[in-house]
N, C-alpha and C positions, 0 to 999 in steps of 0.2 A: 784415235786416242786423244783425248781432251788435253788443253796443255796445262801445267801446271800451275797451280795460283800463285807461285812466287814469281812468273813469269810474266801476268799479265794482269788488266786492273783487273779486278771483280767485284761485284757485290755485296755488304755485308748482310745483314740478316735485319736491320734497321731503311734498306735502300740505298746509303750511303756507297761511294766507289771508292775501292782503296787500293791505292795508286802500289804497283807493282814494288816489293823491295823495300819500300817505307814504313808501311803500315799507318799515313796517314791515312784520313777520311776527307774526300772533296762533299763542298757543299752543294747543296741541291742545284745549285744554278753547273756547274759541272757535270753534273749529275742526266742533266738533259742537254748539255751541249757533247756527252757521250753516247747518249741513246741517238738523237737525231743525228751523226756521224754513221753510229753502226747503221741505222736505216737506211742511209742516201746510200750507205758504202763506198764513202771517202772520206781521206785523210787529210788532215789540217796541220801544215807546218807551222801555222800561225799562233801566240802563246796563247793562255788562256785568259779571258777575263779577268780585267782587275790583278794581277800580279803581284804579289806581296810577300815579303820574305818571311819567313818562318824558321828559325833555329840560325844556326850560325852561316849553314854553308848554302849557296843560289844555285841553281840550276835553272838550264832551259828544259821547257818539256816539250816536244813534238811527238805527232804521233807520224808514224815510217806502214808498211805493208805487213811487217812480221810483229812488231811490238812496242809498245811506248817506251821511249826511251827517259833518262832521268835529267837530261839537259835542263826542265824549266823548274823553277821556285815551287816549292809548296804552297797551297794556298788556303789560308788559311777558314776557319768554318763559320760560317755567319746565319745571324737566327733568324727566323722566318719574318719579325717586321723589318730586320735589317735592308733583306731580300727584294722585300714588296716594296720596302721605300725606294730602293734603289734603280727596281725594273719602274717605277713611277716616273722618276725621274728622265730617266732613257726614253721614255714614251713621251714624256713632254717635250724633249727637247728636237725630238725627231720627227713627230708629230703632231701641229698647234691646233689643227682641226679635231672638231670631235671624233672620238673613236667609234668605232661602228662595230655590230658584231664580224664584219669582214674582216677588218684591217686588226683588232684586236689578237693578241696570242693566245693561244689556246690553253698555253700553261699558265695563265695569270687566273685563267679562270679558276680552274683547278687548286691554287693557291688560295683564292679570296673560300673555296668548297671546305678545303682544307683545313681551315683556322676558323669556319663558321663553326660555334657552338654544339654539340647535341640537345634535341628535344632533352632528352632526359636526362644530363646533366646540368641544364638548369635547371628541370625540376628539384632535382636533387639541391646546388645548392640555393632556391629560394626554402623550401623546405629548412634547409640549416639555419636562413638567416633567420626564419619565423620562430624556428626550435629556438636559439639563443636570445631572439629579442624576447620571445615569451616569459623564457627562464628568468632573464635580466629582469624584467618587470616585477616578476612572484618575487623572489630572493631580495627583490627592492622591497617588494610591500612588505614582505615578512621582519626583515631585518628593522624598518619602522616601527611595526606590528611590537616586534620584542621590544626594542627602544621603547615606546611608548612606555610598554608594559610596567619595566623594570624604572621608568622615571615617574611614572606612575605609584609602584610603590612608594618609590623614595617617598612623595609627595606625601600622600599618607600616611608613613612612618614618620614625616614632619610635624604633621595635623596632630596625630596621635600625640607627638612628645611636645605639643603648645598644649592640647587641651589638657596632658596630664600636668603640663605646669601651670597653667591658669587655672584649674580646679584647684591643686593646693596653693597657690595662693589665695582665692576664693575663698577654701576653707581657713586658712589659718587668718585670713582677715573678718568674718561672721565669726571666730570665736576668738578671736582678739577680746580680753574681758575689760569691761568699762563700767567705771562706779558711778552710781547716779543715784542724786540726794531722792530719800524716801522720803516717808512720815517724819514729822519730830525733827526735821534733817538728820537724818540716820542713812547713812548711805549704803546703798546696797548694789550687789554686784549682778553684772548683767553680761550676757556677750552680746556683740554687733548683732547675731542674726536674731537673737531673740529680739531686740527692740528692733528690728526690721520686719520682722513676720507681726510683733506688738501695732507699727502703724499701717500697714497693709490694714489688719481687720477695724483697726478704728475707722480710718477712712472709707474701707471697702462697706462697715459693718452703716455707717453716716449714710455712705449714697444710698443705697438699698433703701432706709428708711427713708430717707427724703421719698424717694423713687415711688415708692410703695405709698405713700402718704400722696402725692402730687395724683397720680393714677387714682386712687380710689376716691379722693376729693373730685375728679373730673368725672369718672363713673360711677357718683355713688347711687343714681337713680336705679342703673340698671341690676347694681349689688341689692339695694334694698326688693326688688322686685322678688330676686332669688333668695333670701333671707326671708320676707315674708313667708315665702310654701315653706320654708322647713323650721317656720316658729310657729304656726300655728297650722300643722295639716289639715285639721278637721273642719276650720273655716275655708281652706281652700275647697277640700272636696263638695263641702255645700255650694259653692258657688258653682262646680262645677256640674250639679246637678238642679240648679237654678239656668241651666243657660238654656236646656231644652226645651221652656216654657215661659223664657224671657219673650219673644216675641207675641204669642198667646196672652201674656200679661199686660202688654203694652196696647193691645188692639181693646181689650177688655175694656182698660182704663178711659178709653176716646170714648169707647161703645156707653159709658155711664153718665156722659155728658149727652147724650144724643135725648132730644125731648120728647116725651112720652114713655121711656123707659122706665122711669123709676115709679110714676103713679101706677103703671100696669100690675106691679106688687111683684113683679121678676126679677130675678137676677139678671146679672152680664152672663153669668157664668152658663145660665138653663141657653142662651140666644149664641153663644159660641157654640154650642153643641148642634146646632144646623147650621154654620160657615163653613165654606173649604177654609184649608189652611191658606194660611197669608201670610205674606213676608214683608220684613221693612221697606220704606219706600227707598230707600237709596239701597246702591250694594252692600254688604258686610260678609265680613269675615267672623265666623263662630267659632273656635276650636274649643271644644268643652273639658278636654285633658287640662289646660293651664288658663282657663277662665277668661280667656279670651272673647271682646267682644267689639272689635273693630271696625270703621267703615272703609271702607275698599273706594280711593280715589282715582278717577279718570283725567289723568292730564292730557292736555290740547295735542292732538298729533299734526301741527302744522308744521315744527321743526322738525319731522321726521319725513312727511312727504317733501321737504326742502333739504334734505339731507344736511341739516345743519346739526351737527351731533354737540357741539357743545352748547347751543340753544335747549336742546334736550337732555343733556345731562342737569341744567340749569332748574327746568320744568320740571325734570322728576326729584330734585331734595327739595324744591318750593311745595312740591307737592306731597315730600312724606313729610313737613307739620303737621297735615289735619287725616291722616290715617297713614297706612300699605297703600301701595302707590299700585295697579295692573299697567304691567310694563307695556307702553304703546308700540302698535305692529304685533301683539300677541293675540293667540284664539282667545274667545270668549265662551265661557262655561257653557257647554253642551253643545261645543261643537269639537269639528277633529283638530286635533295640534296641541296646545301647551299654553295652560291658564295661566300666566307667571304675575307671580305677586311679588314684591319685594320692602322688605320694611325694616329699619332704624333696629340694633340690636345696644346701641349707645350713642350718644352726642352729647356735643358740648352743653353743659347744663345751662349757659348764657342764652342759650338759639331760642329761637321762639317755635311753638307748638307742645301739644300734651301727647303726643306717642314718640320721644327721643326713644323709650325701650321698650317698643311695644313687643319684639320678639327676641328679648333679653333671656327667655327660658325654653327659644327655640330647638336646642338641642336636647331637651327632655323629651323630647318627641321621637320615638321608634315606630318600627314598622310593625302593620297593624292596629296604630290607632285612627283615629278619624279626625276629618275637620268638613265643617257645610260652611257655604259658599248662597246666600242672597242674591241673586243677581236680575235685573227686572221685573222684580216681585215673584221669581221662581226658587226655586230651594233646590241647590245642586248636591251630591254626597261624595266623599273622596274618601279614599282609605291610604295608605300609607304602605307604599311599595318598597321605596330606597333610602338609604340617609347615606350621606357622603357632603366630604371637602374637597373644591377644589381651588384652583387658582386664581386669583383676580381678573386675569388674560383668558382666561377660558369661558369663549363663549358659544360653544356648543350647547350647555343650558339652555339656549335661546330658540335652538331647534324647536321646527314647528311636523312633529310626524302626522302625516294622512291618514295613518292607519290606527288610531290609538286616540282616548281621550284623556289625557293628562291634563297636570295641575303642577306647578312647581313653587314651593316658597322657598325663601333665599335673603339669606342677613351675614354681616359681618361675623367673623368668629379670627381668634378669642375675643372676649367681648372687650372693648376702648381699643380696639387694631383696626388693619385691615389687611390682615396677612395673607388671610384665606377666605373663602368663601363657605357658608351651611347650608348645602342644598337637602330639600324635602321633596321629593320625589313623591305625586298619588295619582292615583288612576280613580277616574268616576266612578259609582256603583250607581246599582238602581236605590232611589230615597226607599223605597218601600222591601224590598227583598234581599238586596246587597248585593245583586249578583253585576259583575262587571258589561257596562254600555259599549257596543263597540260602533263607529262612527254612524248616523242615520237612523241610529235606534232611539225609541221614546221609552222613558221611564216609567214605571206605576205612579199613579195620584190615588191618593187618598180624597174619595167622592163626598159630596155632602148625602144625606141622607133625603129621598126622594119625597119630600110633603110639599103638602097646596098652600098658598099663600095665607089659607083664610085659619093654618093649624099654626101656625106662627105664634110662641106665646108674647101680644103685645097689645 
């Protein structure tokens, strides 16, 4: 039969030993200096460790064969870094050499096992700390977030009550009424904004005119160009059917100074009817829509194999005084890439040359119509694909396609700017048929009529 637990230490349900009769709890260091007692199975007259009074009354404790007696001091409970500082200390001082796992105790180990962490109650609290600093954070932003908000309106609500009171001060200042000597000095009554909105248009109404007068004194060639087609249409339209047979008229005229012609008792006219056609000796440009009949000039392309670009910018306004400039580095009519002409649609009336507005009426030109192109005494034909504006910087225009036989004209627009560009877009046809040339193809000619030299009327 077991003996009574008021009789002896025992256990508590924590590991703790409680001392017979007392109902204290010794601390762990007791705790194993009774286990390794009961193993060896001997008894210790000797007190316990560290000794220390507790309550009023001392006793010695020993332990006898039958039962611990109450002879020593209670001692009191001490926590576990108390413990391990203490068994540290004991080791140092007993010990100056390093410890080894030999000499080491075995219950320090167990101690250090003891008060090691669990894996997973640090997870747990890193986990909390990340939960709270997160939360910290949002609750920060948010609580700014409203702040802002709500200072935000205020702000607003402030703006709102300045502009409604600088509005009516505004207004009761423009209707503030003010007398001002009339006719006759008759004074009449006016308020602030009316004689305020009064010099806005005097002034406003001034520049304009100035503006409007200055501008049209500077462009007035190229105004009168457009003014003439629409004061006398019926003169334009003859000339525009005079252009087909301007060149025919011009050869004629040579053909009646030539000697022996006119005693033969012939016309020019019967002796043109066995010539091919012929074309002027330099290039020109014919468009027969706006009476057009200009000469198409080659400027020097040595600033452009020298890549000197404003040597060439230079060459090509020297070069639109004396017609449309064919812009250098471009195809040349009847072959593949892009005929580009470019010419004056205003300039300064001071400058020297007679085409400042030779294509002043370029934008009456739509798709569909036509313009011929002289070009080494050949006759080339365009038809009219595109009309489009674009930018100054835009030099796509300039493309040269392999596959296609274009023609591009290109003048300033509105006219006295140079805000935008007017490009005319045309694809070759054939002179004879109409039908579209595509790159290596040859066009119809009109043949002279097949006689002997001796049927020749001369």
């Amino acid at each position: 039969m077991s003996p009574s637990p008021n009789h002896k230490a025992h256990y508590d349900e924590n590991g703790n030993i409680i001392m017979p009769g007392s109902g204290m709890k010794a601390s762990r260091e007791e705790n194993k200096i009774a286990e390794e007692t009961d193993r060896s199975g001997k008894l210790f007259d000797t007190p316990l460790p560290n000794p220390l009074p507790r309550g009023e009354g001392k006793t010695t404790a020993h332990f006898s064969d039958s039962a611990l007696t109450h002879d020593a001091p209670m001692l009191p409970r001490m926590s576990r870094s108390e413990q391990r500082i203490t068994n540290h200390e004991k080791q140092k001082t007993s010990n100056q050499q390093p410890a080894t796992s030999n000499n080491r105790p075995e219950h320090l180990w167990q101690e250090i096992a003891d008060d090691a962490p669990e894996p997973a109650k640090v997870w747990r609290e890193l986990r909390e700390k990340m939960f709270f600093l997160t939360t910290g954070i949002v609750q920060e932003g948010s609580q700014q977030y409203v702040t802002s908000f709500y200072d935000g309106r205020a702000l607003i609500r402030r703006i709102g009550d300045s502009a409604k009171y600088g509005t009516r001060r505004t207004w009761a200042f423009l209707t503030q009424p003010v007398w001002v000597p009339g006719r006759k000095n008759t004074p009449k009554k006016y308020s602030r904004g009316t004689l305020f909105a009064l010099d806005i248009v005097r002034f406003g109404g001034t520049f304009a005119f100035l503006f409007v007068t200055l501008f049209v004194t500077l462009n007035y060639q190229s105004f009168w160009e457009i003014m003439k087609s629409r004061i006398d249409p019926l003169n334009d339209a003859a000339v525009r059917s005079q252009l087909a047979a301007e060149t025919q008229g011009t050869l004629a005229d040579k053909l009646k100074h030539v000697p022996g012609l006119a005693v033969a008792g012939r016309s020019a006219g019967d002796l043109l009817s066995f010539l091919p056609e012929v074309g002027p000796p330099v290039p020109t440009l014919i468009i027969p829509k706006l009476g057009l009949n200009v000469p198409i000039v080659l400027p020097p392309t040595d600033s452009l194999l020298k890549e000197d670009w404003k040597q060439l910018e230079e060459d090509i306004q020297a070069s639109l005084a004396d017609g449309v400039v064919h812009y250098p580095g471009t195809a040349r009519p009847g072959q593949a890439g892009n005929f580009f002409i470019t010419g004056h649609s205003s300039y300064f009336p001071w400058a020297a040359g007679h085409y400042k507005s030779v294509f002043a009426r370029l934008h009456e030109l739509e798709e569909g119509d036509e313009y011929w192109v002289f070009y080494g005494g050949d006759k080339f034909r365009y038809r009219i694909i595109d009309k489009r504006e674009v930018k100054p910087s835009d030099v796509t225009v300039l493309d040269q396609p392999m596959n296609k036989r274009l023609s591009i004209l290109m003048t300033c627009t509105p006219i006295g700017t140079t805000l935008r560009r007017l490009i005319i877009e045309a694809q070759e046809i054939d002179t004879v048929k109409g039908d579209i040339l595509k790159p290596g193809e040859h066009g119809s000619r009109e043949a002279a009529p097949k006689v002997r030299v001796e049927m020749l009327p001369i």
